[in-house]
Backbone as a printed PyTorch tensor [residue, N CA C, xyz], in Angstrom:
tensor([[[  0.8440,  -1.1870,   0.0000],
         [  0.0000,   0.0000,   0.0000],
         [  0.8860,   1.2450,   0.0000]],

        [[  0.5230,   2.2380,  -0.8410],
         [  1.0960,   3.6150,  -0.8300],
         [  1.0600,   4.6120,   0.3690]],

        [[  2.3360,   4.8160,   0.7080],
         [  2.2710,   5.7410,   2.6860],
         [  1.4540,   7.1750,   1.8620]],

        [[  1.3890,   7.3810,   0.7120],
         [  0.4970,   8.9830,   0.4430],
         [ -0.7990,   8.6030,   1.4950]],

        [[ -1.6100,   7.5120,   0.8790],
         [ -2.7340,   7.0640,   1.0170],
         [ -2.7360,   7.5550,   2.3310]],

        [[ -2.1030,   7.1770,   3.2690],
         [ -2.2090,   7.5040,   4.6730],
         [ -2.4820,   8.6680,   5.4620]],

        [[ -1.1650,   9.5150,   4.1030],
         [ -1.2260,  11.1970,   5.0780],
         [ -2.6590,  11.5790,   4.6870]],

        [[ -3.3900,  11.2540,   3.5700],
         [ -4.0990,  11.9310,   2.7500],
         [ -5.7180,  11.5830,   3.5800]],

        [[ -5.3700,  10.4030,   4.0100],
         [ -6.6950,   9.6940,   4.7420],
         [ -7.5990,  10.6990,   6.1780]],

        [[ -8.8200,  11.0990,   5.3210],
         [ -9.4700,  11.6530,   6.6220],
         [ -9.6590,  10.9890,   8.0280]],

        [[ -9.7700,   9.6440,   8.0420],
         [ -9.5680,   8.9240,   9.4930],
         [ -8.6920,   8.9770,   9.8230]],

        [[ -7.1250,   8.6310,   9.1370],
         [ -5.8940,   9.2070,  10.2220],
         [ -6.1940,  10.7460,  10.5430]],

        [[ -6.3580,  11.4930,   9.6240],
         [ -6.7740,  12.7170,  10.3830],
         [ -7.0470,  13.1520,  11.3070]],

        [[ -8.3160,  12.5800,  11.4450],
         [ -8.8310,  13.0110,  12.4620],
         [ -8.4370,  11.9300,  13.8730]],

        [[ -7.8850,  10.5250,  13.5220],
         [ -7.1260,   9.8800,  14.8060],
         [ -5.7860,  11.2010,  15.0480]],

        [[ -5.2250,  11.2280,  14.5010],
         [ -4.0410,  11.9570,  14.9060],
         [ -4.6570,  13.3930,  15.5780]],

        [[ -5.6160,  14.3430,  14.8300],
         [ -6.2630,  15.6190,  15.7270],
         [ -6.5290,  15.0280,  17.5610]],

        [[ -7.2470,  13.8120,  16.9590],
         [ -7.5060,  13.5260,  18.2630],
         [ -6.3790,  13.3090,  19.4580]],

        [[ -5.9250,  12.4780,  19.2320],
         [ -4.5620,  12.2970,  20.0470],
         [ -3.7300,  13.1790,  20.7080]],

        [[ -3.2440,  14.5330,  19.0240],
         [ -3.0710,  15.5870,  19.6160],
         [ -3.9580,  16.3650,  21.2820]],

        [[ -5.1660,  16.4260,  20.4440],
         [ -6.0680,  16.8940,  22.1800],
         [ -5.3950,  16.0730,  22.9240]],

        [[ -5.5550,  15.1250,  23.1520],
         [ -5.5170,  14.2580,  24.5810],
         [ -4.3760,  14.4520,  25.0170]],

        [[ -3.2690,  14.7850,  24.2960],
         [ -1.9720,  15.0030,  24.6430],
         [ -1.5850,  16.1740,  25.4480]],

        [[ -2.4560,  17.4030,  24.7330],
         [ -2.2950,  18.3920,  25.1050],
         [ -3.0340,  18.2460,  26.5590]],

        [[ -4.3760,  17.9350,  26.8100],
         [ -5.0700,  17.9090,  27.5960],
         [ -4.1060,  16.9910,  29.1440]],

        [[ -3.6040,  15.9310,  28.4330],
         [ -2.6420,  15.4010,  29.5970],
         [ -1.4770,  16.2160,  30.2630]],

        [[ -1.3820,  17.2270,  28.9800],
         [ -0.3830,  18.5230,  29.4290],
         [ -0.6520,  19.2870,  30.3210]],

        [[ -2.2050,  19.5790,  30.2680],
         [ -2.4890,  20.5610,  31.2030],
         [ -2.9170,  20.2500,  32.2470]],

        [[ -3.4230,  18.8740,  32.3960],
         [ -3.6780,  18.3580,  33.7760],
         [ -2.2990,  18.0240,  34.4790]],

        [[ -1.2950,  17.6370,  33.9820],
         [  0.4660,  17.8530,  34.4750],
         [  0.3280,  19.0090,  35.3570]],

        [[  0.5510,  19.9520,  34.4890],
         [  0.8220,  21.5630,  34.8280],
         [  0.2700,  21.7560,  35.8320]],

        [[ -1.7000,  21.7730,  36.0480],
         [ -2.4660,  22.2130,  37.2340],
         [ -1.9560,  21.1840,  38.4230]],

        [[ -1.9890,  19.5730,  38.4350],
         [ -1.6930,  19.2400,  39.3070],
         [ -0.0790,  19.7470,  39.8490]],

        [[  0.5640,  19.6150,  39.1730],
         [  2.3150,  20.0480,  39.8800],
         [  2.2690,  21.5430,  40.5780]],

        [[  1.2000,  22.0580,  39.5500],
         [  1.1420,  24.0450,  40.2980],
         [  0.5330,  23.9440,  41.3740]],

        [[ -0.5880,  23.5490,  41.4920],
         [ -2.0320,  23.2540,  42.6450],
         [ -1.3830,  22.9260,  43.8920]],

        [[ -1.1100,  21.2660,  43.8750],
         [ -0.1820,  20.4440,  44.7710],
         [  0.5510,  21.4420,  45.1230]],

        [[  2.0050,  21.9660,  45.0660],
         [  2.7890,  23.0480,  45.4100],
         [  2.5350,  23.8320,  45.7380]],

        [[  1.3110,  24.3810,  45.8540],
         [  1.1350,  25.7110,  46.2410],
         [ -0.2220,  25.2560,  47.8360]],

        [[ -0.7730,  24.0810,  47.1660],
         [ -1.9290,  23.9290,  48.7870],
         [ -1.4680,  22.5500,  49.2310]],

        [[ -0.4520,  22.0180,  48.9860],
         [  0.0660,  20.9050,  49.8870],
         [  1.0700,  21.3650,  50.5390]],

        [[  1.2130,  21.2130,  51.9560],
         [  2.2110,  22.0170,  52.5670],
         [  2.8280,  21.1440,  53.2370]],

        [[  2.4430,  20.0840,  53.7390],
         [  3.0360,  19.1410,  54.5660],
         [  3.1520,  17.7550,  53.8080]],

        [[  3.6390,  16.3830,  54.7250],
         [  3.2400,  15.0630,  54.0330],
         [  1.7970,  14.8810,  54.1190]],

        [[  1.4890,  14.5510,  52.8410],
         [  0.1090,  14.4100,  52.5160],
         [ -0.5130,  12.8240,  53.7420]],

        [[ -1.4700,  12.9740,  54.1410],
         [ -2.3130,  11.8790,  54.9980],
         [ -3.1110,  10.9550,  53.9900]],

        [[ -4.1820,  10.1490,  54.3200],
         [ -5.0290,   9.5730,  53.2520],
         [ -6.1060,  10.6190,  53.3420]],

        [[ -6.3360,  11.8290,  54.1130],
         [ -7.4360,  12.6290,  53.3900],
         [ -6.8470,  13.9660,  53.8730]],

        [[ -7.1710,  14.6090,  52.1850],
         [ -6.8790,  16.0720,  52.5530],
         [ -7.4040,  17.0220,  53.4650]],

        [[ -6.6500,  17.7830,  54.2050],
         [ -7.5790,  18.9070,  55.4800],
         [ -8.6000,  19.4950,  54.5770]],

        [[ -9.6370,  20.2060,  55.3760],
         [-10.3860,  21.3750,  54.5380],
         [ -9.9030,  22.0440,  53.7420]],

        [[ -8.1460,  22.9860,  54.7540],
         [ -8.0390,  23.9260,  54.0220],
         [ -6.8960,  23.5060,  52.5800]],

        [[ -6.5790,  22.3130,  52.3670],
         [ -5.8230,  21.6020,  51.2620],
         [ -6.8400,  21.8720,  50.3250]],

        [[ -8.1830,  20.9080,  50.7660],
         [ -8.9610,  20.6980,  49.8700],
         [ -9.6800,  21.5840,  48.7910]],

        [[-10.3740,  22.5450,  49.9180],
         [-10.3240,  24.5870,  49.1840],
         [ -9.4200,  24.6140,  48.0880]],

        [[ -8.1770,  24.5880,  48.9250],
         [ -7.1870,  25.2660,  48.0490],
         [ -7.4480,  24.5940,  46.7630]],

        [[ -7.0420,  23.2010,  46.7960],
         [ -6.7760,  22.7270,  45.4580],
         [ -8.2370,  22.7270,  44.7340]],

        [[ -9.3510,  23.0980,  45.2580],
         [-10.4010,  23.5460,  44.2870],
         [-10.3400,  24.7480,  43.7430]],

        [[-10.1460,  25.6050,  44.8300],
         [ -9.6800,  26.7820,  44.1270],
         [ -9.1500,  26.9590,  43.1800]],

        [[ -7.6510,  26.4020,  43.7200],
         [ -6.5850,  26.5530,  42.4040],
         [ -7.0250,  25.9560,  40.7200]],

        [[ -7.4360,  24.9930,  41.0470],
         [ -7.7090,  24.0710,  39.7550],
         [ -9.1670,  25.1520,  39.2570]],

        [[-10.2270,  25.4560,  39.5860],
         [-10.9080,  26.8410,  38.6580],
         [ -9.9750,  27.5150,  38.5310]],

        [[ -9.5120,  28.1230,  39.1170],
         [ -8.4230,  29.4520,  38.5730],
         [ -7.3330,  29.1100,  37.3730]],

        [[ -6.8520,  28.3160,  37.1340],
         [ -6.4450,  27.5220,  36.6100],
         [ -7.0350,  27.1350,  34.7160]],

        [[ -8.3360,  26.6720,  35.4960],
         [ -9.0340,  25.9740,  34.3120],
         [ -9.3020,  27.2320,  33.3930]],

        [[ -9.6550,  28.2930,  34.4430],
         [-10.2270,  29.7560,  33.9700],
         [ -9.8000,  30.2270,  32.6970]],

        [[ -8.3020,  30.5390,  33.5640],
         [ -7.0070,  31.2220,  33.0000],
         [ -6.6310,  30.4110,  31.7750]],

        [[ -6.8540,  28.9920,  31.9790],
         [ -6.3060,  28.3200,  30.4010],
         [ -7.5320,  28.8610,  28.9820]],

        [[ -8.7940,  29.0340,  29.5370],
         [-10.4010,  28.7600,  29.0730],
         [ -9.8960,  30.1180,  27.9930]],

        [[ -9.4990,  31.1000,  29.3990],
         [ -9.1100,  32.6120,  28.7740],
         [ -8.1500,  32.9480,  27.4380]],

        [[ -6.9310,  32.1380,  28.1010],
         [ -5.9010,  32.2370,  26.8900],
         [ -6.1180,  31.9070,  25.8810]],

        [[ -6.8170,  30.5410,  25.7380],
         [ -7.0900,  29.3630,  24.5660],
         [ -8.0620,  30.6380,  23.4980]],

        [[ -9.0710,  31.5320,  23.9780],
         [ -9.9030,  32.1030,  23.3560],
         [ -9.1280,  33.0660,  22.8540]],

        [[ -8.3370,  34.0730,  23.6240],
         [ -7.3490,  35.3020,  23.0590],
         [ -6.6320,  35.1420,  21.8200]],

        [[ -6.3370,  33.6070,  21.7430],
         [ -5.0080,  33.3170,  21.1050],
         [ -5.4810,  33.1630,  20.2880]],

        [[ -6.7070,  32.1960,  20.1860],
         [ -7.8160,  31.9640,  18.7360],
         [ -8.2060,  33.3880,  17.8710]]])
């Protein structure tokens, strides 16, 4: 079979668009957890987070989600 066929193929297409997302998307869940964690985990973590961990890392992660929601639109 001819590798054109391949690049040219709307289903790899759109497998590869896809992938891309998920990739990216695994990127940004990286980022929020390593920023989040660092900034409202302060001690060794227990098996359940305090209140004020828990806040935080809700907090952080909207603020977060916000700020990406924001950029993603500017940049478009």
């Amino acid at each position: 079979m001819d590798p054109s066929t391949f690049k040219s193929s709307p289903e790899l297409q759109q497998l590869l668009n896809q992938e891309k997302e998920r990739a990216m998307v695994n990127e940004v869940v990286a980022k929020l957890t390593s920023s989040c964690w660092d900034k409202c985990v302060t001690g060794t973590p227990g098996s359940k987070f305090s209140s004020s961990e828990y806040n935080c890392l809700s907090h952080c992660a909207k603020r977060y989600m916000e700020m990406s929601m924001l950029i993603m639109k500017r940049v478009q």
